[in-house]
Legacy VTK file of the C-alpha trace (Angstrom):
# vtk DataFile Version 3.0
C-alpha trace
ASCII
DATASET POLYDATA
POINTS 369 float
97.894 115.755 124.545
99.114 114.600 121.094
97.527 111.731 119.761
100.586 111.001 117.125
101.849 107.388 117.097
104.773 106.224 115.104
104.477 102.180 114.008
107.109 100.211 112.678
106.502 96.979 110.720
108.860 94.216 109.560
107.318 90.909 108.532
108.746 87.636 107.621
109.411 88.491 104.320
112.152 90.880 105.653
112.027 93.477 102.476
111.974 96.445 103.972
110.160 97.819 107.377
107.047 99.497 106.854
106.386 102.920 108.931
103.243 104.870 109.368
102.456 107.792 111.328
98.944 107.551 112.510
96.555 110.474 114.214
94.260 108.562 116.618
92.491 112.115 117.575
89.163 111.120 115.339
89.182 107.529 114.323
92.668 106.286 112.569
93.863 108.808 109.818
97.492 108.037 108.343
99.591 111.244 108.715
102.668 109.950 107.000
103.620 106.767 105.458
107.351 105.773 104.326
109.232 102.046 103.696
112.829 101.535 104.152
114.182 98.976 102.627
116.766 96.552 104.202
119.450 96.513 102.565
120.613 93.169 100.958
123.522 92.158 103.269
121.574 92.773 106.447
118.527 91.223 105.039
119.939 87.726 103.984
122.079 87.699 107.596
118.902 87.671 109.214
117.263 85.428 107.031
120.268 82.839 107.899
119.855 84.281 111.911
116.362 82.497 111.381
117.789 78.915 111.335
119.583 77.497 113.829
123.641 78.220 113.170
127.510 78.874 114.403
128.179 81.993 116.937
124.334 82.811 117.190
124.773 85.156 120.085
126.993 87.606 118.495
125.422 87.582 115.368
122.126 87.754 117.397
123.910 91.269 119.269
125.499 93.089 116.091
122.434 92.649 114.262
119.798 93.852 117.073
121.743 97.129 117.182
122.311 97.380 113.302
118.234 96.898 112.995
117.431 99.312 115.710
119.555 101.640 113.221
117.381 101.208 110.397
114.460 100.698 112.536
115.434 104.761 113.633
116.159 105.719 110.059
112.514 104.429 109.178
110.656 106.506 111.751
112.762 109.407 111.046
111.754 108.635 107.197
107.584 109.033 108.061
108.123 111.949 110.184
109.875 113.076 107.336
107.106 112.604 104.764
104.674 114.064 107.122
104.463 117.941 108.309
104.847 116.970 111.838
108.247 116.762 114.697
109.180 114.222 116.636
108.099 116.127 119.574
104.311 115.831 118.119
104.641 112.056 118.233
103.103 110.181 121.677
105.537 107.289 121.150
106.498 104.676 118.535
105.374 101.295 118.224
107.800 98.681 116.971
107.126 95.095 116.359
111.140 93.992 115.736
112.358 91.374 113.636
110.882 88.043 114.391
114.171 85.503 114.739
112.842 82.863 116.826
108.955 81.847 117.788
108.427 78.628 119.273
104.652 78.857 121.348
104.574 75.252 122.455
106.133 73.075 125.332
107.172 74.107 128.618
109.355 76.680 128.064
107.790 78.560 124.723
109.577 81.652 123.696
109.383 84.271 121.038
112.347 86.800 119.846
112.261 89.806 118.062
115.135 92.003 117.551
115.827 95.633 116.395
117.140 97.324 119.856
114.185 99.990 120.733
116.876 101.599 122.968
118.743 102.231 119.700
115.168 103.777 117.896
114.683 106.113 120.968
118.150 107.379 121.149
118.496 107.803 117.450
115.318 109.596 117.261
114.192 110.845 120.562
111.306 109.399 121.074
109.542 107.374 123.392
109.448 103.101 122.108
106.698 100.353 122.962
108.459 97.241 121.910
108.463 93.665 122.710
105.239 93.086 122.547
104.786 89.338 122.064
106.541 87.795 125.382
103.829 88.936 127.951
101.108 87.573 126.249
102.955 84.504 126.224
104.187 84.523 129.709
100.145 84.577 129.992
100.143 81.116 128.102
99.352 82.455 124.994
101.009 82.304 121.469
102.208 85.778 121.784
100.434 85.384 117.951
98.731 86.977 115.889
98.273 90.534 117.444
96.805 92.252 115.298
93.403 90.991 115.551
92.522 93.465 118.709
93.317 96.083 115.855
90.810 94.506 113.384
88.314 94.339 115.645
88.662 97.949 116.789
88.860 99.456 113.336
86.926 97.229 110.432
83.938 95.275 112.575
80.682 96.530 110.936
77.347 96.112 113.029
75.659 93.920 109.954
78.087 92.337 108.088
80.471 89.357 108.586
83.736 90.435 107.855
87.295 88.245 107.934
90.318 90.210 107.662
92.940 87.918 105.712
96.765 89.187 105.934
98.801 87.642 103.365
102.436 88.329 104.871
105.238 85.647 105.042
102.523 83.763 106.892
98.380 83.689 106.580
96.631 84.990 109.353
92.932 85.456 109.669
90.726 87.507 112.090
86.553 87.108 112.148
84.736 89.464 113.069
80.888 88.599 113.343
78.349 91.133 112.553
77.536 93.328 115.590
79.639 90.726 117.951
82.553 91.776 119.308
82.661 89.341 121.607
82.864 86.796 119.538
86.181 87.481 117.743
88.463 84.974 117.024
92.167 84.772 114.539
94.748 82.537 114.035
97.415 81.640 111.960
96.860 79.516 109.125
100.098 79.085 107.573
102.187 80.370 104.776
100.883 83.320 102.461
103.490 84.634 100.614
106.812 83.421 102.565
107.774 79.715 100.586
106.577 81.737 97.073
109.182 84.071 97.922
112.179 81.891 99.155
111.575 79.333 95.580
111.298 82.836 93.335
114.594 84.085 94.739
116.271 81.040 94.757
115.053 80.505 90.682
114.159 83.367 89.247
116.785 85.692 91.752
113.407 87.940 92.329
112.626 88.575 96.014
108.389 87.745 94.973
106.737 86.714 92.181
104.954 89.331 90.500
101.108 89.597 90.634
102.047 85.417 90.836
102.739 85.232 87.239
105.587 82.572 87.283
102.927 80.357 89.092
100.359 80.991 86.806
102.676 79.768 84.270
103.079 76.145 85.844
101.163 73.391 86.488
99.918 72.002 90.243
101.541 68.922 90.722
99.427 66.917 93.433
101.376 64.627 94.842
103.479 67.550 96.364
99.984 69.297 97.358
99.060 66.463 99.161
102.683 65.888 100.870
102.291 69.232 102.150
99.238 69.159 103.069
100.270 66.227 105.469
102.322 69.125 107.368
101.520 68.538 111.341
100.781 72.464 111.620
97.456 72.088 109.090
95.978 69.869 111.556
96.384 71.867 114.918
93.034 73.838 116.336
93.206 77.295 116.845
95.022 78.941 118.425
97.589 78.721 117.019
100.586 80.360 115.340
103.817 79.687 113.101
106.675 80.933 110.847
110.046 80.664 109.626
110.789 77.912 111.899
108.589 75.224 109.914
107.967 76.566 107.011
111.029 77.548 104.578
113.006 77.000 101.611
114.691 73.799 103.212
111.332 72.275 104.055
110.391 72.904 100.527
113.515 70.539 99.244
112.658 67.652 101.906
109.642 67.817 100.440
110.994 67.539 97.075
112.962 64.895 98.224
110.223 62.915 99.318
108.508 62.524 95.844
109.820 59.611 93.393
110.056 62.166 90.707
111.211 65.223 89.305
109.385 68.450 89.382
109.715 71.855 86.962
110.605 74.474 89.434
107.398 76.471 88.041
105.169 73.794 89.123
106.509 73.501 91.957
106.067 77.991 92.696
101.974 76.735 91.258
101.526 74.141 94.099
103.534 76.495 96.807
100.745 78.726 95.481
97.854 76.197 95.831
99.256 75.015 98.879
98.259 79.294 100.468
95.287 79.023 98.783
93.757 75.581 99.730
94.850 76.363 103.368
93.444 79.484 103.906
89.923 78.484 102.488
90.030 75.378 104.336
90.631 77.714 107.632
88.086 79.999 106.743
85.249 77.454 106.579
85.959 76.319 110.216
85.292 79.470 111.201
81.475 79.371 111.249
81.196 82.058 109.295
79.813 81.269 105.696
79.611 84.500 103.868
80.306 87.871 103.707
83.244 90.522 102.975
86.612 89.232 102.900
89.158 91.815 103.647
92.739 91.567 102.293
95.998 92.650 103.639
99.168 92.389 103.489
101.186 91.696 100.085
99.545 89.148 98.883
96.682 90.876 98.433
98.713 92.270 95.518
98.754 88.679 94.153
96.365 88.669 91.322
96.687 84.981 90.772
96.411 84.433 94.289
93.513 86.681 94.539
91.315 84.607 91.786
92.226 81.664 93.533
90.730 82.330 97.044
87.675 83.892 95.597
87.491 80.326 93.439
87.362 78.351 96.491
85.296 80.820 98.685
82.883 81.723 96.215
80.350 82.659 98.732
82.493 85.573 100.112
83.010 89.104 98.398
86.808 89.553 98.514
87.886 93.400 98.690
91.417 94.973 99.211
91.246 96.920 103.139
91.622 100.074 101.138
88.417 99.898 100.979
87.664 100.373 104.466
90.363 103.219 104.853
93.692 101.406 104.842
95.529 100.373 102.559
96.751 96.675 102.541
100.370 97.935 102.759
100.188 99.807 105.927
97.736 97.856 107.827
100.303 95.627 110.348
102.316 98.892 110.885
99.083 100.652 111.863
98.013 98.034 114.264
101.506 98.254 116.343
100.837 101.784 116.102
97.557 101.352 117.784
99.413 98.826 119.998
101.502 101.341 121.602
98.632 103.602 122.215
97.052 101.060 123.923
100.141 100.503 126.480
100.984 104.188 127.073
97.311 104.178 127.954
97.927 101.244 130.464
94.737 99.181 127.648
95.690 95.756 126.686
96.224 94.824 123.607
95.699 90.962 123.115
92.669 88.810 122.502
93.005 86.036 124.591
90.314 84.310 122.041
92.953 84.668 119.674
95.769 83.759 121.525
94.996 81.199 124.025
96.098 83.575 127.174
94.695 83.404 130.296
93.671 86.831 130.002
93.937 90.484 128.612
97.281 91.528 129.055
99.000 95.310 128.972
101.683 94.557 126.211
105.232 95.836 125.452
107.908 97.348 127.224
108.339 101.237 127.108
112.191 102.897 126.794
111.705 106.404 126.964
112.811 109.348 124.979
LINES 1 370
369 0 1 2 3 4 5 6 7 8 9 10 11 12 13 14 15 16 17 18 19 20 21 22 23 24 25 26 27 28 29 30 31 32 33 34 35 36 37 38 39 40 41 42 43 44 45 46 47 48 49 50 51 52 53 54 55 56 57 58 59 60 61 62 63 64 65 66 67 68 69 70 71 72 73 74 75 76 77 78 79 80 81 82 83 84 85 86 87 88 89 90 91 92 93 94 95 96 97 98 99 100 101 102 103 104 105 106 107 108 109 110 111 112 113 114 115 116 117 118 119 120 121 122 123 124 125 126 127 128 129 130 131 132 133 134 135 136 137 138 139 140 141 142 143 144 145 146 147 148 149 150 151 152 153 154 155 156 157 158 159 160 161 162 163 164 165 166 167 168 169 170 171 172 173 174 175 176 177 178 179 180 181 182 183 184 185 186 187 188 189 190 191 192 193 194 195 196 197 198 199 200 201 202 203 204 205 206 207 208 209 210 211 212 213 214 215 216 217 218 219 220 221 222 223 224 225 226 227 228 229 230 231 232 233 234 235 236 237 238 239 240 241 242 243 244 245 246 247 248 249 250 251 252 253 254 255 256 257 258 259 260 261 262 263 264 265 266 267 268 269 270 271 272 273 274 275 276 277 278 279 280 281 282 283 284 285 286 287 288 289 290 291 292 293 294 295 296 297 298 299 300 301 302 303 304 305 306 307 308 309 310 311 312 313 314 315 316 317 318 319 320 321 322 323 324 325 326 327 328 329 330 331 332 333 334 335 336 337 338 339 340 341 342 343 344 345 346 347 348 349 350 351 352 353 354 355 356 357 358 359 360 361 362 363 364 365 366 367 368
């Protein structure tokens, strides 16, 4: 039986959705890899989707269908960059468009959106979506995920390894040497995601580039240390975030709060500092004091960035995950990839370390092709 998965990745930074086509016959081996960029209009709807608004429900309807379009268009677009059919491919995994995630108080809820019975008619092929809500049913976050991919793919029998992914948000999975049962991941707040909002609103540039523009400002820290103050910094693992607490607004009432003026490129320096400070400070609570930190996502593409971490973890060799096979594009769409696998399987896919559920659970719902 055909051990071709299709996954399909779209962060919080909402650029485009990632797609890989992945052979799990002898390990993990990309077959195909493609990105599809959303276009502008549909992109910046969503964005504003994100916060709470006017007529949410429709919005909430025309765009789940529109997404599952492009969502389609992207698997079609790895199949097409591969030498394989659609009829070669097991089924596709799709993580949707996070709207909404709220993991604490009674009722918690996450949403994702891109209709996955939109992706299999469009493409005829079997979808594993909506992958979050059990866990959390379970009492977990429903947050991060991906560490039960980590752990399956880059744990190495004698050396301490945290895998960092610098999306729209920081997350973090440790993998002890030769302990897989002691794996643990959380999120640790934003990566890349205020960076981006403050670049496009200044500079009209969706990132900043190899963080440049903050490398040409100064850290102002009065506005570190008002951030810093954010409840969220504070909380133990586990624990999980995004769009709901930290964006552009929250970076003007923070603004706000300071009796003085600051240069907008100081202000993309601290937003920078702010990623950096908190992700070090996360990693030390971890236990683990040295050894290979593994970076994902696209801020691993931050040079800046990059120096900075390794400044305040100096103890820790920091590589991109290329190294270890995958490249630091491709590495979330590979893990939902993996994800699927594991529910067509009938495996689970969570870490209730990681989350905080009250067990393993079977994720995702399958729509058939």
């Amino acid at each position: 039986m055909s051990e071709l998965y299709i996954g399909l990745m779209s962060g919080t930074s909402m650029d485009a959705i990632d797609a890989v086509l992945v052979d799990f016959s002898q390990g993990v081996r990309l077959a195909g890899t493609h990105s599809q960029p959303l276009p502008p209009l549909l992109r910046q709807e969503l964005l504003d989707l994100c916060q709470s608004g006017p007529d949410e429900i429709e919005r909430m309807g025309r765009l789940d269908t529109e997404l599952g379009e492009h969502f389609a268009l992207a698997a079609q677009g790895v199949l097409a960059s591969s030498e394989h059919q659609a009829t070669e491919v097991r089924a596709i995994g799709s993580h949707g468009q996070t709207i909404r995630h709220r993991p604490q108080g009674k009722h918690a809820f996450t949403l994702q959106i891109g209709n996955p019975a939109v992706i299999a008619e469009k493409t005829g092929m079997t979808v594993v979506a909506d992958f979050r809500r059990r866990d959390m049913a379970a009492g977990g976050q429903g947050a991060p995920l991906v560490p039960a991919f980590h752990s399956h793919v880059f744990s190495s029998p004698d050396r301490h390894r945290i895998i960092l992914n610098l999306g729209g948000i920081s997350n973090i999975t440790t993998l002890p040497a030769g302990n897989l049962d002691a794996v643990s991941g959380f999120d640790t707040g934003p990566a890349n995601i205020l960076m981006d909002a403050w670049c496009q609103l200044h500079k009209q540039q969706p990132y900043d580039a190899d963080g440049e523009w903050a490398a040409s400002g100064d850290l102002n820290s009065a506005l570190l240390t008002q951030m810093l103050a954010h409840s969220f910094f504070k909380k133990p693992a586990p624990k999980s975030t995004g769009r709901e607490e930290f964006h552009l607004d929250w970076i003007r009432q923070e603004l706000d709060g300071l009796k003085q003026s600051v240069a907008a490129e100081d202000v993309q320096a601290t937003l920078l500092e702010l990623s950096a400070v908190t992700i070090a400070s996360a990693i030390k609570t971890t236990g683990l004091t040295e050894g290979d930190l593994m970076l994902c996502g696209g801020g691993a593409f931050n040079t800046v960035l990059w120096h900075r971490l390794q400044s305040l973890l100096p103890t820790w060799q920091l590589h991109s995950t290329a190294a270890l096979g995958i490249a630091p594009t491709w590495v979330e769409a590979t893990a939902f990839a993996w994800l699927a696998r594991q529910t067509v399987m009938g495996l689970p896919g969570s870490l209730p370390a990681v989350t905080g559920a009250t067990g393993p659970r079977i994720l995702g719902g399958i729509f058939p092709a």
